[in-house]
C-alpha positions in Angstrom: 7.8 -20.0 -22.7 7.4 -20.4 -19.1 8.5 -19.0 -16.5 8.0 -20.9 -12.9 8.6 -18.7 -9.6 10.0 -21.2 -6.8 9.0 -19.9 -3.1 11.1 -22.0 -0.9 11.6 -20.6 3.3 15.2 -21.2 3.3 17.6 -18.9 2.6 20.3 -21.3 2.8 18.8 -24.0 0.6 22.2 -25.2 -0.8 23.5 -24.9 -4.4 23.2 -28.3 -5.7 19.1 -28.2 -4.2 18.7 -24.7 -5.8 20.2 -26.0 -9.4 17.9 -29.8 -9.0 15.2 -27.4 -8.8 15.8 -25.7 -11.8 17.0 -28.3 -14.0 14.0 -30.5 -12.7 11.4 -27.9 -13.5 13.2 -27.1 -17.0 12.8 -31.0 -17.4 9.5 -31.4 -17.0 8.2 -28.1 -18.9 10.0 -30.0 -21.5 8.7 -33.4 -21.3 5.6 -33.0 -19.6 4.2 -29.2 -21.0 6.2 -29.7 -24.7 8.1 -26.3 -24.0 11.1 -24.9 -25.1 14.5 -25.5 -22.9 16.0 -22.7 -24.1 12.4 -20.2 -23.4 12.0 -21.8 -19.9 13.1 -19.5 -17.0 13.1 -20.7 -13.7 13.3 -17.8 -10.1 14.3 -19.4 -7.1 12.8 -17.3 -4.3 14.7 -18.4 -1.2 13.0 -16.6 2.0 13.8 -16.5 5.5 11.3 -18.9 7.1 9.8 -15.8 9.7 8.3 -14.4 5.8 6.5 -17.4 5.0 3.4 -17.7 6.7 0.9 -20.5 7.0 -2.5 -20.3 8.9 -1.1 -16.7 9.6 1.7 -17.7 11.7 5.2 -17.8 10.6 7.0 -21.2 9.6 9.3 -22.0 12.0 9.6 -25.4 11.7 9.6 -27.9 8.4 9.9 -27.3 4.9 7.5 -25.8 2.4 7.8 -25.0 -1.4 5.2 -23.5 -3.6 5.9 -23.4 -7.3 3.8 -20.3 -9.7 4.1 -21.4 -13.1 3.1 -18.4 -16.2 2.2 -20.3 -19.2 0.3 -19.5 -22.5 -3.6 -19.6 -22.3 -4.4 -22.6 -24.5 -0.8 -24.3 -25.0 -1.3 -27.6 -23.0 -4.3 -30.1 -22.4 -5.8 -30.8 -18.8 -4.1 -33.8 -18.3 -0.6 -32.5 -19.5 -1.3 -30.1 -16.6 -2.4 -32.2 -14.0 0.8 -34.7 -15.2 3.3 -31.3 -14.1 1.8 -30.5 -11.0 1.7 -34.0 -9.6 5.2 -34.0 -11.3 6.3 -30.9 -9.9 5.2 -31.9 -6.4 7.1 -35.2 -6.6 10.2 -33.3 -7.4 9.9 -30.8 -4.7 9.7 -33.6 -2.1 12.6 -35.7 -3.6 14.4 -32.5 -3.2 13.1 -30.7 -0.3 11.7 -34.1 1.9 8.1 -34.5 2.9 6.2 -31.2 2.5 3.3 -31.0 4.1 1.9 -28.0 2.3 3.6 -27.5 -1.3 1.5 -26.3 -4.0 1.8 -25.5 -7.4 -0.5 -23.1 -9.4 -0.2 -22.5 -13.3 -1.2 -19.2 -14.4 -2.3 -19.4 -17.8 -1.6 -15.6 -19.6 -3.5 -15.1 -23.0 -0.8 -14.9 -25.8 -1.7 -11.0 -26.9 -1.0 -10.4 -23.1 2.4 -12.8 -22.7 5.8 -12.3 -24.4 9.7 -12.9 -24.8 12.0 -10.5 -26.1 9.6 -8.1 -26.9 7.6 -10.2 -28.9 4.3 -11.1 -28.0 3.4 -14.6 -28.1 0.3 -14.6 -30.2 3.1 -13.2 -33.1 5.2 -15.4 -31.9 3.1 -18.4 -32.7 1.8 -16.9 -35.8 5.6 -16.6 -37.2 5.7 -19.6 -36.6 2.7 -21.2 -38.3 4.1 -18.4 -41.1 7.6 -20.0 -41.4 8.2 -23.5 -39.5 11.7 -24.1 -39.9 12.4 -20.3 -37.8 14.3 -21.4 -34.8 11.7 -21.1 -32.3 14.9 -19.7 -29.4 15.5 -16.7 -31.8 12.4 -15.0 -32.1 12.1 -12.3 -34.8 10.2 -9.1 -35.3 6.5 -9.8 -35.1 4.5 -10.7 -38.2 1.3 -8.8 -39.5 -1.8 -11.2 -39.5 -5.4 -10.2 -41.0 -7.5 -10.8 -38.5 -9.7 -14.4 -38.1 
C-alpha cells in the first residue's frame, strides 16, 4: 500500500496537472511496484514557490517536484525500484516540463511498523498467505501467527 507525497512549488498547478499526477503515480505503483490501485494513496502538496528552497534560497523561478514514496520493507526488487524512479521522474517532466532538480526517494517502512485500516501490514500479508482468495482492498481483523 503506498502512499507517495507530491511536493510541487505551485500553488496554482492546475486540475487536470494535479489529477495526471495522481493517476500517473497510481499507474506506475501498479505496473512498475505490483501494488494495489485501490491501497495506493497519492498527497499532492502544492506550495507557494517562496517555501521551497534550493541551495537555501527560495525558488523563484522554474519548476521543481519531488516525489516521497512509503512502501513496505521488502515488497519490491532493486530494479523494480530503480524502474519507478526513473519512471516517476519521466512523468514529472512530461507533466511539469524540464525540472532541473526533481527527486524521488522511497521510504521503505518495516511491515510490523506500516499499516491500513488499522491493520498492520506484516498481518496483512500473513492473512493473506492464510487465505488467498481474501480481497486484498478489504482487509480484515489481523490474524494470530506463531512466531518463525
Amino acid at each position: 500500500m503506498p502512499y507517495f507525497r507530491v511536493t510541487v512549488p505551485d500553488p496554482d498547478l492546475p486540475t487536470d496537472v494535479q489529477r495526471a499526477l495522481a493517476e500517473g503515480l497510481t499507474r506506475l505503483a501498479v505496473t512498475v511496484l505490483r501494488k494495489s490501485g485501490a491501497r495506493t494513496i497519492v498527497h499532492l502538496n502544492l506550495v507557494p514557490p517562496g517555501r521551497y528552497y534550493v541551495d537555501s534560497e527560495p525558488l523563484t523561478d522554474g519548476r521543481d517536484a519531488h516525489v516521497e514514496a512509503s512502501l513496505t520493507a521488502g515488497t519490491n526488487s532493486a530494479a523494480e525500484k530503480a524502474a519507478f524512479i526513473a519512471a516517476a521522474d519521466e512523468l514529472l517532466s512530461d507533466l511539469l516540463g524540464p525540472l532541473p532538480r526533481s527527486g524521488v526517494a522511497l521510504h521503505e517502512l518495516h511491515p510490523e511498523s506500516y499499516g491500513y485500516n488499522g491493520v498492520t501490514q506484516l498481518d496483512y500479508y500473513r492473512r493473506v498467505v492464510a487465505a488467498p482468495a481474501a480481497a486484498p482492498e478489504a482487509p480484515a481483523a489481523p490474524v494470530a501467527v506463531a512466531a518463525r
